[in-house]
C-alpha positions, 0 to 999 in steps of 0.5 A: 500500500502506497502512502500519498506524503503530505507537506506544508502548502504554500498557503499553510506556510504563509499562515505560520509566518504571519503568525511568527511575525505577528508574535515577533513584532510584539516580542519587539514592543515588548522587549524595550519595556522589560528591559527598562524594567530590568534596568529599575530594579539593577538601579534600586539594587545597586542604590540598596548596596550603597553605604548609608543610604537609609540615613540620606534624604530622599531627594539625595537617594532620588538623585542617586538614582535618576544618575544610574537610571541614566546610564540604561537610557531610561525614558520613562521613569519620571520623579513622580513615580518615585515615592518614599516611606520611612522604615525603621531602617532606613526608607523603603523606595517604591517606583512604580511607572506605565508604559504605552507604545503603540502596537498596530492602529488603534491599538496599544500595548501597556505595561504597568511596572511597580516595584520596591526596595528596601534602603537601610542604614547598612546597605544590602536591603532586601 
């Protein structure tokens, strides 16, 4: 018995690479806005090693930083989205932005990103 082999018809293909570009195009809206995202929590990390930060004022750790938030090219954190609450150890840092990039007519894609560290007197929050 013979058996007739199958394979993928032209139009077949042209419907799974629609579909990857599809799924690659917004792989690339995406990938900006979680490597931003990234770059917050290496700067609020890096801010939590410092020496002594829990003891400075807030306007000295925000400038701090705005200055390693700089480095990445970060565009979308703003001062605003940057709040502080006193610990017992030193202030606990929350930033928390959006990010809205246009995806295809009317449509958008948006991130909502909102994180926290710790700054204590010592260094190393958590």
């Amino acid at each position: 018995m013979k058996r007739k082999q199958g394979g993928l018809s032209l139009v077949g293909f042209l419907v799974v690479l629609a579909v990857v570009g599809f799924a690659a195009y917004i792989g690339m809206k995406l990938f900006p806005m979680y490597q931003e995202y990234y770059s917050v929590r290496t700067a609020l990390k890096s801010l939590s090693n410092e020496p002594g930060v829990g003891d400075m004022d807030p306007a000295r750790i925000q400038d701090l930083f705005f200055r390693k938030l700089y480095i990445s090219y970060s565009e979308n954190v703003k001062p605003q989205n940057v709040k502080f609450e006193r610990t017992d150890g030193g202030w606990k840092m929350r930033v928390f932005y959006e990010v809205r990039k246009p995806l295809v007519g009317n449509l958008d894609v948006v991130g909502n990103f909102d994180t926290t560290q710790n700054l204590t007197r010592h260094g190393g929050g958590d």
